[in-house]
Each structure stands twice: as structure tokens, then as C-alpha cells.
C-alpha positions in Angstrom: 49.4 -49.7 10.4 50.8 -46.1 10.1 48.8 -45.5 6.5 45.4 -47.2 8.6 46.8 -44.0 11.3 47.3 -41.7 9.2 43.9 -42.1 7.1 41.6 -42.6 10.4 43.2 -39.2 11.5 42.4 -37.6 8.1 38.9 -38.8 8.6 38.6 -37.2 11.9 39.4 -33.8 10.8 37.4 -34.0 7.9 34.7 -34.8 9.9 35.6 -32.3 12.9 35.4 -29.3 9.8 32.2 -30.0 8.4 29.2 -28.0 9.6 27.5 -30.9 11.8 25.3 -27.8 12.7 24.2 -27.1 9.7 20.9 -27.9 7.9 19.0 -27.5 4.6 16.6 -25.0 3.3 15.3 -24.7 -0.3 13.9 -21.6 -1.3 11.6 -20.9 -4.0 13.4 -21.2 -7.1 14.5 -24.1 -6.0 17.9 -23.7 -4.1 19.7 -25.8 -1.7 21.0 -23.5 1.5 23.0 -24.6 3.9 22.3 -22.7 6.9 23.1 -22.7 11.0 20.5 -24.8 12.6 19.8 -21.5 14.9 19.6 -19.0 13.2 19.0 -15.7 15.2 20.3 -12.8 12.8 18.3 -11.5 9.8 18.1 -9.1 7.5 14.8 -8.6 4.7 15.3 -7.7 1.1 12.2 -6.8 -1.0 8.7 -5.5 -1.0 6.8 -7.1 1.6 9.6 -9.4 2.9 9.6 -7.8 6.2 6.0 -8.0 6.8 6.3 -11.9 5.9 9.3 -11.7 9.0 6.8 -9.6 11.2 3.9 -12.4 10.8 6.2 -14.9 11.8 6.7 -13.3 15.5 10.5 -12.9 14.9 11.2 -9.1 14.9 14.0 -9.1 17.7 15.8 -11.1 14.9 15.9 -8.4 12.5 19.5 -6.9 12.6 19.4 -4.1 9.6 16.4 -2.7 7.6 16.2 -1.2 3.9 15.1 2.7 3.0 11.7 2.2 2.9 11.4 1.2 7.1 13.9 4.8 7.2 11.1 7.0 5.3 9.1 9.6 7.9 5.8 10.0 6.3 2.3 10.9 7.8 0.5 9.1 6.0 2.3 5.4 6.9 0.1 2.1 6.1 1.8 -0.3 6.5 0.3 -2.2 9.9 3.9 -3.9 10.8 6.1 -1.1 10.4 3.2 0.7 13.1 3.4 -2.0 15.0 7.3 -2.0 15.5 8.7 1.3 15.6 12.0 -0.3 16.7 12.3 -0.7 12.7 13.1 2.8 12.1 16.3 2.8 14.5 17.8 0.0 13.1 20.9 0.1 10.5 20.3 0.9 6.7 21.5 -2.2 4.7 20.6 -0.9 1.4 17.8 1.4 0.0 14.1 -0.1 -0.7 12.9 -2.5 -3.6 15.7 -4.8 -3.1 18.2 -2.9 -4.1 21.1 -3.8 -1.5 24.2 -2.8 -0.7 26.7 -5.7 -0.2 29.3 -3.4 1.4 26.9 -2.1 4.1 25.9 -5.7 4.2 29.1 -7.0 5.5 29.8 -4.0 7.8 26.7 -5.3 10.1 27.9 -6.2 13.9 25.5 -8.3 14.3 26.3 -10.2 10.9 22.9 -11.3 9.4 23.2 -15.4 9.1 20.7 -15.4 6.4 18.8 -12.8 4.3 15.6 -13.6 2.7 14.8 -11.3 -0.8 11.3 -11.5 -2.2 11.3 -12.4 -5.9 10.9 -9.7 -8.5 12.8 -6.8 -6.4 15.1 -4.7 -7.9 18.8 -4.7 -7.4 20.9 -7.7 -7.3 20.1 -11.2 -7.9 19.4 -13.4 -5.4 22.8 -15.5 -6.4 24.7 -12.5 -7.1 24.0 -10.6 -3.7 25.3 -14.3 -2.2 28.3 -14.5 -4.1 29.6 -11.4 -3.1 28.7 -11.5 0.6 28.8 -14.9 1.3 26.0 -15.3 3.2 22.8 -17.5 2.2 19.9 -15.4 -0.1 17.1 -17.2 0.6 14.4 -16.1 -1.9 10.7 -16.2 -1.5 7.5 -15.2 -4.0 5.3 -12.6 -2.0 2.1 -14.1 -3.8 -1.0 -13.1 -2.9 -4.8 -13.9 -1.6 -6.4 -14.9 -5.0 -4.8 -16.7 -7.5 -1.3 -16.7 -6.1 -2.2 -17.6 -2.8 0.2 -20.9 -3.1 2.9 -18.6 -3.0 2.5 -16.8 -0.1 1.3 -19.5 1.8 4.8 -21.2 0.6 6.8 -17.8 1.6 5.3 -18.3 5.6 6.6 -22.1 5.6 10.2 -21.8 3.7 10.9 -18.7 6.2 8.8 -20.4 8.8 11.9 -23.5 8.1 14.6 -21.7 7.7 13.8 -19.8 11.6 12.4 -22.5 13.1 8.7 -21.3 13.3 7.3 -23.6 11.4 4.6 -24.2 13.6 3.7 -20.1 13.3 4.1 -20.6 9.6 1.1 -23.0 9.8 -1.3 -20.8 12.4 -0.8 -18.4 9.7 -1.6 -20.1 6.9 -4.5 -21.5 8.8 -5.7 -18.1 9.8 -5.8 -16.8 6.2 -7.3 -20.1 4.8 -10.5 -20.2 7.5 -10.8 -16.1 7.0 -11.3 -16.6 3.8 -13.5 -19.5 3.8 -15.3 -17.3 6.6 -15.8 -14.1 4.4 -17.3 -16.7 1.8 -19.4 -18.5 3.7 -21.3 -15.5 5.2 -21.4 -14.0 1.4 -23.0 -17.4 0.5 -25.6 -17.3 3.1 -26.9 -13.7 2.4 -30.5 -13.1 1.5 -29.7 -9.9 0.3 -28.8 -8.6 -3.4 -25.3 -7.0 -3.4 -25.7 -3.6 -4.7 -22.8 -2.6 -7.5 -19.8 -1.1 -6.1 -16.5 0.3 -7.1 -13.0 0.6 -5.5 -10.9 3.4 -6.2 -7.6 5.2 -5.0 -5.4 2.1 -5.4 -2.1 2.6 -4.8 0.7 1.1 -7.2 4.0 3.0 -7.2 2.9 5.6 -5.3 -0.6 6.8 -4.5 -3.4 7.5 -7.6 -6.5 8.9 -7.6 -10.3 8.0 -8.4 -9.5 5.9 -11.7 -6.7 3.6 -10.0 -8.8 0.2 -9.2 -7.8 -3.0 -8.9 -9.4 -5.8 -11.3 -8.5 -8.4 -9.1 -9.7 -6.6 -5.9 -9.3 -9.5 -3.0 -12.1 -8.2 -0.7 -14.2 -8.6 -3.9 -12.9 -12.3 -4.5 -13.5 -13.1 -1.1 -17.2 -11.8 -1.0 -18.4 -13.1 -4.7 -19.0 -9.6 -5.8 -18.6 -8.8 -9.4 -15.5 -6.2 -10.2 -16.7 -3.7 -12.1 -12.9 -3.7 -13.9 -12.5 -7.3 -13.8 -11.9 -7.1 -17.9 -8.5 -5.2 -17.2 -7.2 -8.1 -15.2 -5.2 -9.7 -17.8 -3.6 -6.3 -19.6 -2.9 -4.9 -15.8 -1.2 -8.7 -15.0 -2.8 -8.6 -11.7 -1.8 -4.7 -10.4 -3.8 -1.8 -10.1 -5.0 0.2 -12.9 -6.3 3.3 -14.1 -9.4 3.2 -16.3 -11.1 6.2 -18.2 -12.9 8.7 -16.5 -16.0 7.9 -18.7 -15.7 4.4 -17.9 -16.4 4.9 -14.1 -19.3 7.5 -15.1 -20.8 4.6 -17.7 -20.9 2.0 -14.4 -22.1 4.7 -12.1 -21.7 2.3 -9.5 -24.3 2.1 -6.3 -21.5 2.6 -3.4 -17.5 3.6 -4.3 -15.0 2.4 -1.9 -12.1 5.0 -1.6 -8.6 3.4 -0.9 -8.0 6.2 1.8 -4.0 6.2 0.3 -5.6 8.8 -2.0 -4.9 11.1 1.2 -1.4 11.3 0.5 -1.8 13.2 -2.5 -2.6 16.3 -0.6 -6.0 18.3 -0.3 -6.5 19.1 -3.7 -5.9 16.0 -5.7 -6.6 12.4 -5.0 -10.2 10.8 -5.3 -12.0 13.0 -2.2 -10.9 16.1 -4.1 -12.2 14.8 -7.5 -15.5 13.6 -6.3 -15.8 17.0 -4.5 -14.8 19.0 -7.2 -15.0 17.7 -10.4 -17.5 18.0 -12.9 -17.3 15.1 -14.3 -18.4 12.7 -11.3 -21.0 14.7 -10.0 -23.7 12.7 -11.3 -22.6 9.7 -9.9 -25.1 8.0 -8.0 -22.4 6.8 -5.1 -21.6 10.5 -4.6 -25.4 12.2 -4.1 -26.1 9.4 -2.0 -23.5 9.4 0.3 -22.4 6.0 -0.5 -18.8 6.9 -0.5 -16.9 5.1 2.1 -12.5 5.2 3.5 -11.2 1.7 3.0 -7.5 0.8 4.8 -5.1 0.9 2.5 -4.5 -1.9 0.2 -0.9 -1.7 -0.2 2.1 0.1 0.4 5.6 -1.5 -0.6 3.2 -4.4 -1.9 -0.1 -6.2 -0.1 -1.2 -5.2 3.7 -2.6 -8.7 3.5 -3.9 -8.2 7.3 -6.0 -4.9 6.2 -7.2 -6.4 3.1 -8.8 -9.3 5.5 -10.4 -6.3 7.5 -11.7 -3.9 4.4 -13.5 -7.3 3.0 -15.0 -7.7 6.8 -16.1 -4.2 6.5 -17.2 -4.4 2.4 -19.2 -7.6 3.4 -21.4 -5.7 6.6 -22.1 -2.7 3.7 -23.2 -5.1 1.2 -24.6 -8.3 3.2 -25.8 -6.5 6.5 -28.1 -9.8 7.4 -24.8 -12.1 7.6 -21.9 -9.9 8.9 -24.3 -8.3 11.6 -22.5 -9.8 14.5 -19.0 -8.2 13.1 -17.7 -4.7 13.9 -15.3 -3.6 11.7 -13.4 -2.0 13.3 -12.9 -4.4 16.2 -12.3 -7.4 13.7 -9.7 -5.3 12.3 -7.7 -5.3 15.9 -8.8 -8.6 16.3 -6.5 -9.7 12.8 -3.7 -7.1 13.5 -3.6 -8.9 17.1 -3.2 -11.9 15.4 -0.7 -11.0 12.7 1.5 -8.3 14.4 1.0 -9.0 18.3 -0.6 -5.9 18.6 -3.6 -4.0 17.6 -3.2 -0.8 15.4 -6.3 0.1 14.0 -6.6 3.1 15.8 -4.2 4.6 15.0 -4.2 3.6 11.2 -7.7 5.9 11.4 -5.8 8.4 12.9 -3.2 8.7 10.4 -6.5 8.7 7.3 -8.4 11.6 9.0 -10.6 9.2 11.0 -12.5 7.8 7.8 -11.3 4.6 8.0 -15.0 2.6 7.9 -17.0 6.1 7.3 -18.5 7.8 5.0 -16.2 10.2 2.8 -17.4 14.0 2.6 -18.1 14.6 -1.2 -20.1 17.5 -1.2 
């Protein structure tokens, strides 16, 4: 009897111990974390992890930010740091591109109950920033809205889990699919010929001028238009790239989209100065025309998924005027920023480039 007492009692505390709050989240590479089934405190490691966080409708949850959310520059594009100012105030955890501090980690009153690390950043390893501050890294793949779409759409629904928004996760990923299918549809049904066109000024570790283009532009996916620098896609692995000055002169492309993230190089480089002054590109057709034209930026500490949605809205009235002649740009671009970020921040995103978001670029 006392060895039946003694083991039921065992049992009890065993069973009073174990985390009956707790639940299971696997993240991306494929790990089991047990985490609180509330979970209200957060931090974000990574390029783009935060914006992930800020889609998801969960900002009050964010308890520290990284260096890039500390950075005072004018020329800001990034639509959910606009959005949420509160960003800037909050405490540093560790400086941007995932490279965290454990020590400033553990020093946060509120302690963060999870932190989610996009794959690929910099720093410590998902495991190894979890072993040495003992709270869950739950890692994610930013993806993108081409060919990695997959993993994005799986980043919204493992964070979506693991803060108990899944049903946000799926408005979101439902947003992005029937955008998309949106954009192609009214591409499709064009009776017009889409001229050629070009899309310089991509940013990739910092800003770039005229020759950075992307070969795997989305808006350009989205819209069936050819890529004029579709045959660096496989040497650039999917990131912006800089091709030869004679090469853009060879394509002398009907319209050039500038990436208006060329601004931030300062008056007298990035792509307005170089179509305005050098010698080189003034024979392009795109530049005596006046078919030069300020996109949002495409990225800044990885994809602004929400602006690339907008510039393809905006692309596709340039290029297919008969089928996007209902949609003003500028308004759709509130419209998804509403939808993405609560609020709308297209204005001041034009503000910030000059006003030449959507307009044509002085190049003469």
C-alpha cells in the first residue's frame, strides 16, 4: 500500500511540473518548440522578420527591436517601420542582419517568450542563439513573390501558429494569392502591345544606381512582361544586379522604371543624376521621351512585399492602360498598406522620394 502511495504521489508531481500550457510549433528547418500557449512577448531577428510580425497585426507584442528599426535616415522605405514609429523607442536587442546579442537578450523586462530569426541572417545560429538564452528561436525563410512564394506564404502561417493568428496568416496569404492572380488576369485581357521597359536603381546592400536591375523583377512576373535582364537570373541567384552600361544602351528600352532608392545616393550620383548627366545614356529612347518614371522602393532590409504589389499596379496602368483603367495608383497603394500595416502610408512614402513616386523623373 505505502509503495502504491508513494508512486501515485510521484506521479502527481510529475504531472503538476510539466508544462500542461505548453504547445508545439515547428519552424522551418524542421524544429520541434515547445512554447506557452499565449504567447504575448516577441522579439524579431533578421531581414524582414519584423515586417512578417507587422503583417500579422501583432506590433504591441514586439518587446525589443534590432539596429536597423534604431537608424534615422530621410530616405526610410520601409512601409511598416512608417507605419509604427513606436519601433524606434523600443530597446536595442542586438544590431541588424541577425546579428544578436544574447546578453542584451536576457536583460529584456519584458522577457521575449519566443524570437523568430529569418533564415540566412547573419550572427548566431538559430540553435546557438537558443542555447545560450534559453528561449525558443523559431526560424522562418522570408521567401518571396515568384518562385519562393511557398516560403513566405509558410513564414505568415508558422508565425501566424506560434501567436495565435492563424486566421490573419491566412487573410494574408489570401490577399497576396488573389493580387497576384488579379495583376495577371488584367495583363491577360489587354488588347494592347506592352512596350519594352527596364527597371533600374535596385537596391541590394545599400542603394545602386542605373545598372542595378533585378532579373527576377516581381511586378514583371506578375504582368507577363519580358525582363530585359532575365539571362542574369541564375549568376545573380535571384538578387539584384548590375549589368554593363553598354548593355542597357544595346536594349534602349521604350520606358525605364527608376527604383526611386537611387535618391539616397545624394544629388549627384544615383540613376536621376546619370540619365541627366551622362553621356553615355543620352540617346536612350526612355530618356528624350520622357518615359522615365519613380517606382516605391523595392527593398530595404529585404522585400517591401506590400510596395512591390503597388509598383506592379502602377507598371500595369503604364503598359496595359485599357485593363488597369479603373485603378489609381496611388490609392491602390493605400488601399494594400491599409490592408498590410493598418494604416495607409503612401503619402508620405512620396514625400520622403521628392514626390515622384508614380511620376515622371526629370532627366533633362
Amino acid at each position: 500500500m505505502k509503495i502504491r502511495y508513494l508512486f501515485a504521489t510521484a506521479l502527481a508531481l510529475a504531472s503538476f511540473s510539466l508544462p500542461v500550457s505548453a504547445r508545439v510549433v515547428k519552424d522551418t528547418l524542421g524544429v520541434a518548440h515547445d512554447i506557452p500557449d499565449t504567447v504575448d512577448h516577441v522579439i524579431c531577428s533578421g531581414p524582414g522578420c519584423l515586417r512578417l510580425l507587422t503583417y500579422l497585426g501583432v506590433e504591441d507584442r514586439v518587446v525589443a527591436v534590432d539596429g536597423m528599426e534604431k537608424r534615422a535616415s530621410p530616405f526610410d522605405s520601409r512601409p511598416y517601420a512608417l507605419a509604427n514609429p513606436q519601433y524606434k523607442s523600443l530597446p536595442l536587442f542586438g544590431q541588424h542582419l541577425g546579428r544578436d546579442n544574447p546578453e542584451l537578450i536576457m536583460a529584456l523586462d519584458p522577457a521575449p517568450q519566443v524570437i523568430f530569426k529569418t533564415v540566412g541572417s547573419s550572427g548566431l545560429k538559430p540553435e546557438t542563439l537558443q542555447q545560450k538564452t534559453q528561449i525558443p528561436v523559431i526560424a522562418v525563410q522570408y521567401g518571396d513573390l515568384d518562385g519562393q512564394s511557398d516560403q513566405f506564404y509558410q513564414a505568415l502561417e508558422i508565425m501566424g501558429e506560434a501567436l495565435d493568428r492563424k486566421e490573419r496568416a491566412d487573410e494574408l496569404i489570401a490577399f497576396f494569392k488573389d493580387t497576384k492572380s488579379d495583376l495577371e488576369a488584367r495583363a491577360a485581357a489587354s488588347e494592347k502591345k506592352a512596350p519594352s521597359i527596364y527597371v533600374g536603381g535596385i537596391s541590394y546592400r545599400g542603394s545602386r544606381g542605373l545598372a542595378s536591375t533585378d532579373p527576377v523583377y516581381a511586378p514583371f512576373s506578375a504582368l507577363g512582361l519580358q525582363n530585359l535582364a532575365a539571362s542574369k537570373a541564375k549568376a545573380s541567384g535571384g538578387h539584384a544586379t548590375t549589368i554593363a552600361k553598354e548593355k542597357l544602351i544595346e536594349w534602349d528600352p521604350d520606358v525605364i522604371l527608376l527604383d526611386l532608392a537611387t535618391l539616397q545616393l545624394g544629388p549627384d550620383a544615383g540613376g536621376q543624376a546619370e540619365l541627366m548627366g551622362d553621356p553615355a545614356f543620352q540617346i536612350l529612347s526612355a530618356r528624350e521621351t520622357g518615359q522615365v518614371w519613380g517606382m516605391l522602393p523595392y527593398a530595404l532590409y529585404t522585400k517591401n512585399f506590400g510596395s512591390i504589389l503597388a509598383d506592379a499596379y502602377f507598371i500595369g496602368k503604364l503598359v496595359y492602360p485599357d485593363s488597369f483603367a479603373d485603378i489609381d495608383p496611388a490609392k491602390k497603394a493605400d488601399e494594400i498598406y491599409r490592408f498590410l500595416l493598418g494604416k495607409p502610408v503612401f503619402d508620405e512614402m512620396n514625400t520622403i522620394f521628392n514626390g515622384l513616386v508614380f511620376q515622371q523623373v526629370p532627366v533633362q
